[in-house]
C-alpha positions in Angstrom: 96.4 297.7 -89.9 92.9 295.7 -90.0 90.3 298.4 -91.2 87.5 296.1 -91.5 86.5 298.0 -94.9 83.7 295.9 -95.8 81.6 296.7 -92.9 80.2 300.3 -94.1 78.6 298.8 -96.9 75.8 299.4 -95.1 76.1 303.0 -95.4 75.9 303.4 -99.3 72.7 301.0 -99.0 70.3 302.5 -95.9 67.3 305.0 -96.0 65.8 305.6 -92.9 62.1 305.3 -92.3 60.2 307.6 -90.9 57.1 306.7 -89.0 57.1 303.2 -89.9 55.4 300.4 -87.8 53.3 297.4 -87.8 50.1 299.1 -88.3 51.5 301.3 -91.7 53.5 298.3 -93.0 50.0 297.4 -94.9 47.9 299.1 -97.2 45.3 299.2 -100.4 45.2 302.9 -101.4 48.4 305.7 -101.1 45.5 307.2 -98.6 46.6 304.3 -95.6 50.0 305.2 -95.2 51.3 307.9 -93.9 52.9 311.4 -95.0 56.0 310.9 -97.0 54.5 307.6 -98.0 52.9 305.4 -101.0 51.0 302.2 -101.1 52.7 299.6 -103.2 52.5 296.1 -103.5 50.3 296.3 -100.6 52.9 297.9 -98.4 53.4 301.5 -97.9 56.7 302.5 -98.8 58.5 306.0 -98.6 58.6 308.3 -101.5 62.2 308.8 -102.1 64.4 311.4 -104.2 67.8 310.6 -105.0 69.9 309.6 -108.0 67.8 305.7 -108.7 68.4 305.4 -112.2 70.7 308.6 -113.2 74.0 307.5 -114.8 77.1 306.9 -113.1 75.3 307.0 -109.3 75.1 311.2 -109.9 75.2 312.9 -106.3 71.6 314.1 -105.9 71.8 316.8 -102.9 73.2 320.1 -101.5 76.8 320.6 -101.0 78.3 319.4 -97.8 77.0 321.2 -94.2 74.0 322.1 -96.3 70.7 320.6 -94.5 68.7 317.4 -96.2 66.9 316.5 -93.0 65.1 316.9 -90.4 66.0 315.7 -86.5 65.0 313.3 -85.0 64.8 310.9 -81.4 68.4 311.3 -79.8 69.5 314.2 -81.6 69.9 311.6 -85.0 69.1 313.4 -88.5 66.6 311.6 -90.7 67.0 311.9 -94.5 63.9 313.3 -96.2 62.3 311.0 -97.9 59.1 312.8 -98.5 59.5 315.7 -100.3 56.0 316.5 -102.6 58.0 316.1 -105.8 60.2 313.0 -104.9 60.1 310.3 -107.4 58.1 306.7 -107.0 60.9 304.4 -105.9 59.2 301.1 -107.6 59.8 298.5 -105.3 58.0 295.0 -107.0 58.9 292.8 -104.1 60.6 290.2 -106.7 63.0 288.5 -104.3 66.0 290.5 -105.8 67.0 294.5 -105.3 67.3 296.6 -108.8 69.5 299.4 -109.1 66.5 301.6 -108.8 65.3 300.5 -105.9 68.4 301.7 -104.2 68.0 306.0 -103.5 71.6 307.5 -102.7 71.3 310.7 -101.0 74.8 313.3 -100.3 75.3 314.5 -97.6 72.8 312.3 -95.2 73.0 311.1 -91.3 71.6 307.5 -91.0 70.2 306.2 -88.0 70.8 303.0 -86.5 70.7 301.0 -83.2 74.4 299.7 -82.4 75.0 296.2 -80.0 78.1 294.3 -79.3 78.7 290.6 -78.3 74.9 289.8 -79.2 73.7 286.3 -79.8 72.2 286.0 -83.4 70.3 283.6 -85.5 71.7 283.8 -88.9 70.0 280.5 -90.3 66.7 281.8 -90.2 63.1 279.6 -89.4 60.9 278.6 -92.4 57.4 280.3 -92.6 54.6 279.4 -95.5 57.7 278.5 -97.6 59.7 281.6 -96.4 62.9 282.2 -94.9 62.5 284.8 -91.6 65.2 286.2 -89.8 65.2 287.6 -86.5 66.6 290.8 -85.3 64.2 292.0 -83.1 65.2 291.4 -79.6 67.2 293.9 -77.3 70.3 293.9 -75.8 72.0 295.5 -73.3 74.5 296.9 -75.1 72.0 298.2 -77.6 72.6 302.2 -78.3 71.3 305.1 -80.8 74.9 305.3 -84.0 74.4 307.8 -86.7 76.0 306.5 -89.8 77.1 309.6 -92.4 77.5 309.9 -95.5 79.4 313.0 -96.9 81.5 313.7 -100.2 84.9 313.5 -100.4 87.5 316.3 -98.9 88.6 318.3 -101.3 92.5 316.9 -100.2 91.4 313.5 -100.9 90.1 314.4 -104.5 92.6 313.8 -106.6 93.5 310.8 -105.2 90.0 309.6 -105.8 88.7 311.3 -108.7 85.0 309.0 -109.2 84.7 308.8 -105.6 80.9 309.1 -105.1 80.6 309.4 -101.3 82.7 309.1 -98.0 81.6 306.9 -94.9 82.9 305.9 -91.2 84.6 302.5 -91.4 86.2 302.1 -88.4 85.3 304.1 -85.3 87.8 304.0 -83.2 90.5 304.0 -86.1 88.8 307.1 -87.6 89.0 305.6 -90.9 86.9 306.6 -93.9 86.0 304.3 -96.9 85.8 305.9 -100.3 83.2 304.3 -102.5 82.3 304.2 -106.2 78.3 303.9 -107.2 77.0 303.2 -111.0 74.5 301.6 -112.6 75.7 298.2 -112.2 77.9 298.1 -109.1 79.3 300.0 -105.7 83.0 299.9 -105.3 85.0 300.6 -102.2 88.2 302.4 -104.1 90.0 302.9 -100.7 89.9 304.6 -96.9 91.5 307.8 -96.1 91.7 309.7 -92.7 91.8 312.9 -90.8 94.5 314.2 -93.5 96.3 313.9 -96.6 99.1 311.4 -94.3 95.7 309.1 -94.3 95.6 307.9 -97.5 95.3 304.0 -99.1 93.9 303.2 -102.1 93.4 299.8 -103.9 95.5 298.1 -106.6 91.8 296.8 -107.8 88.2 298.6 -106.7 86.7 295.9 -104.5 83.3 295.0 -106.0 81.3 294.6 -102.7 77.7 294.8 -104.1 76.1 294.1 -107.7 72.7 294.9 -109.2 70.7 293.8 -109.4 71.3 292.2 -105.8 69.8 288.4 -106.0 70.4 285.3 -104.8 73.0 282.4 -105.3 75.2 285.3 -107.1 78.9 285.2 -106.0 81.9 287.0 -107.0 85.3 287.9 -104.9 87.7 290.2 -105.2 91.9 290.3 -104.5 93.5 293.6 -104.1 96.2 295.5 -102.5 95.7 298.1 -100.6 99.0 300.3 -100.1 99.0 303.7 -99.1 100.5 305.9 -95.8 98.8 306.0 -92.2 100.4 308.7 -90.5 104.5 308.0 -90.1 103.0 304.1 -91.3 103.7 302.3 -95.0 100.7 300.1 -95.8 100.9 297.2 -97.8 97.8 294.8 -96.8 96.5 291.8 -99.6 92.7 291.3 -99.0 90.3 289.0 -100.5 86.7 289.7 -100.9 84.0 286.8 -101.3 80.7 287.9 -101.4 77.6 285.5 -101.8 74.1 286.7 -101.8 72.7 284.3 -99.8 68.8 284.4 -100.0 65.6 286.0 -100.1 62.8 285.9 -97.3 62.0 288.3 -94.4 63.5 290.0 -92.1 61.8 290.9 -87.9 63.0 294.1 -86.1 61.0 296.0 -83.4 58.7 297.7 -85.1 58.5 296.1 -88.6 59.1 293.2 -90.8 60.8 293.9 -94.0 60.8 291.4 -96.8 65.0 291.1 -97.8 67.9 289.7 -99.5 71.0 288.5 -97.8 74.2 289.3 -98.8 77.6 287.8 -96.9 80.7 288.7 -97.3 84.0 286.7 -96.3 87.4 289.2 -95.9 90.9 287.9 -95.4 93.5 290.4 -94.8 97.2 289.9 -94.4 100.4 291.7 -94.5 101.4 291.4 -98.2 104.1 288.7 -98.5 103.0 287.2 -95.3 99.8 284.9 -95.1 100.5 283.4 -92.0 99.2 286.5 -90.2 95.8 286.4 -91.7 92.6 287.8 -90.2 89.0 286.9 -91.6 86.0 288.3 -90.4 82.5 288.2 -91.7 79.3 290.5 -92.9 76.1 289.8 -93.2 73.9 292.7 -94.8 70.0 292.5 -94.9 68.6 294.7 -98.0 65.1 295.5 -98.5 63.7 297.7 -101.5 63.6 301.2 -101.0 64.5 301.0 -97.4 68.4 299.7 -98.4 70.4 298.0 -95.7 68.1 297.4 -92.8 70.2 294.9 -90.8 74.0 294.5 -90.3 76.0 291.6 -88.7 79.5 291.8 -88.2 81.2 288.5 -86.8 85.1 287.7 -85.9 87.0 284.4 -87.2 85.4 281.6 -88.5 81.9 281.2 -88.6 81.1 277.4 -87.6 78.7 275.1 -88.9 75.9 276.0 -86.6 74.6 279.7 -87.4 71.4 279.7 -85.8 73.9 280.5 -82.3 76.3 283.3 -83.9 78.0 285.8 -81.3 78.0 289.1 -83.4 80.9 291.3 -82.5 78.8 293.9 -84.2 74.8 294.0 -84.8 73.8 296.4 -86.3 69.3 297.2 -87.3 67.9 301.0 -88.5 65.8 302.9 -85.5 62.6 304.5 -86.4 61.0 307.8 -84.7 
């Protein structure tokens, strides 16, 4: 069973913005931006509480079904990132993404705008010295996708005891990966279901992000992932190779984000039998503050030529 368990990494790493555009993306004083936001760096950021910078990744939030948000267009909840006593998330715009730039907030409903079969650059042009990314245009398939974060059903808990948050992996699977946050890493430790028949967990936690997140770091993980699905025995061998790729900036409709790239290579097979492999690939765009902005999921080999990439999944955060 292909779970495609990288893709949600997305999940732990995305704050929506609320009320950002072109014309409160600059600033000199806190005064310019608006509610819920700070001037830093001459860009007004959001002022975030979560858990940046407490031990462990500590769940910072009200039990799940409590509210944390407000609604917003299409019936989507927005996180609230500008409570009066939130905490200064201190974005430097160094190229690179510190642990404490990153705000996880449990339970939380992230907005995005979902496409399939889109045609995306994933070179990049070169700007006064900078790389810039493109993921601005429409598409036709383009659609409003909450992305949810929740903790961990009580059925699930033993079986993942430092589980720091559950989140959709696969949509029309109904699978839901487990993941693991701390001060240095976040972890995916395994995917459960709709019940306690729904259950794999990995031989090793795959390391799918490090901090601080800069570029030409690497690093891969092989792991087994064994487990039940239903009247199912899994046994799948996957391989996780994950290379931060660069720094530069990245367009979407209503904003341009400076950003690191992060891509991720995963094989899966059946374990003992290689000849059925299946590779697919991520790429994640991460800005301070903001977390995963951008998300590019594309089947089989890449090529040599990415500036033409069919994405089988694109993935960018809406904004009110």
């Amino acid at each position: 069973m292909r779970f495609r368990t990288c893709e949600v990494a997305v999940c732990l790493l995305c704050l929506t913005v609320i009320g950002c555009d072109e014309s409160s993306s600059s600033c000199t004083r806190p005064s310019d931006c608006p509610t819920g936001h700070t001037c830093s760096d001459g860009r007004c950021l959001p002022v975030l509480k979560g858990d940046a910078g407490r031990p462990e990744g500590g769940l910072d939030g009200p039990p799940p079904g409590d509210s944390v948000s407000d609604t917003g267009p299409d019936g989507v909840i927005w996180p609230d990132t500008g409570t009066p006593d939130g905490e200064w998330c201190p974005a430097n715009n160094n190229g690179k993404i510190e642990r404490e730039e990153i705000i996880v907030k449990v339970p939380a409903s992230l907005a995005f705008i979902y496409g399939e079969e889109v045609e995306v650059d994933l070179a990049g042009t070169t700007s006064s010295g900078k790389t810039v990314w493109d993921l601005s245009a429409s598409h036709a398939s383009d659609k409003p996708e909450p992305m949810k974060l929740d903790t961990i059903p009580s059925w699930a808990a033993s079986d993942f005891p430092n589980a720091t948050y559950v989140s959709l992996l696969n949509k029309e699977l109904g699978t839901y990966g487990v993941f693991h946050v701390t001060q240095t890493k976040m972890e995916l430790l395994g995917a459960i279901g709709a019940d306690q028949y729904e259950v794999i967990e990995y031989s090793t936690p795959v390391e799918l992000l490090r901090f601080p997140i800069q570029p030409t770091d690497s690093y891969t993980t092989d792991t087994l992932g064994t487990g039940q699905w239903g009247v199912a025995l899994i046994s799948n061998y996957e391989t996780y190779s994950v290379e931060v790729v660069g720094a530069g900036e990245l367009k979407l409709p209503k904003l341009t984000l400076p950003v690191v790239m992060v891509h991720t290579e995963v094989e899966q097979y059946l374990y003992g039998n290689p000849f059925l492999k299946s590779t697919y690939h991520i790429f994640l765009f991460i800005a301070e503050c903001y977390g995963t902005v951008a998300r590019v999921v594309v089947d089989g080999s890449l090529g040599s030529d990415l500036s033409k990439v069919t994405a089988a999944e694109r993935w960018r955060i809406a904004s009110p």
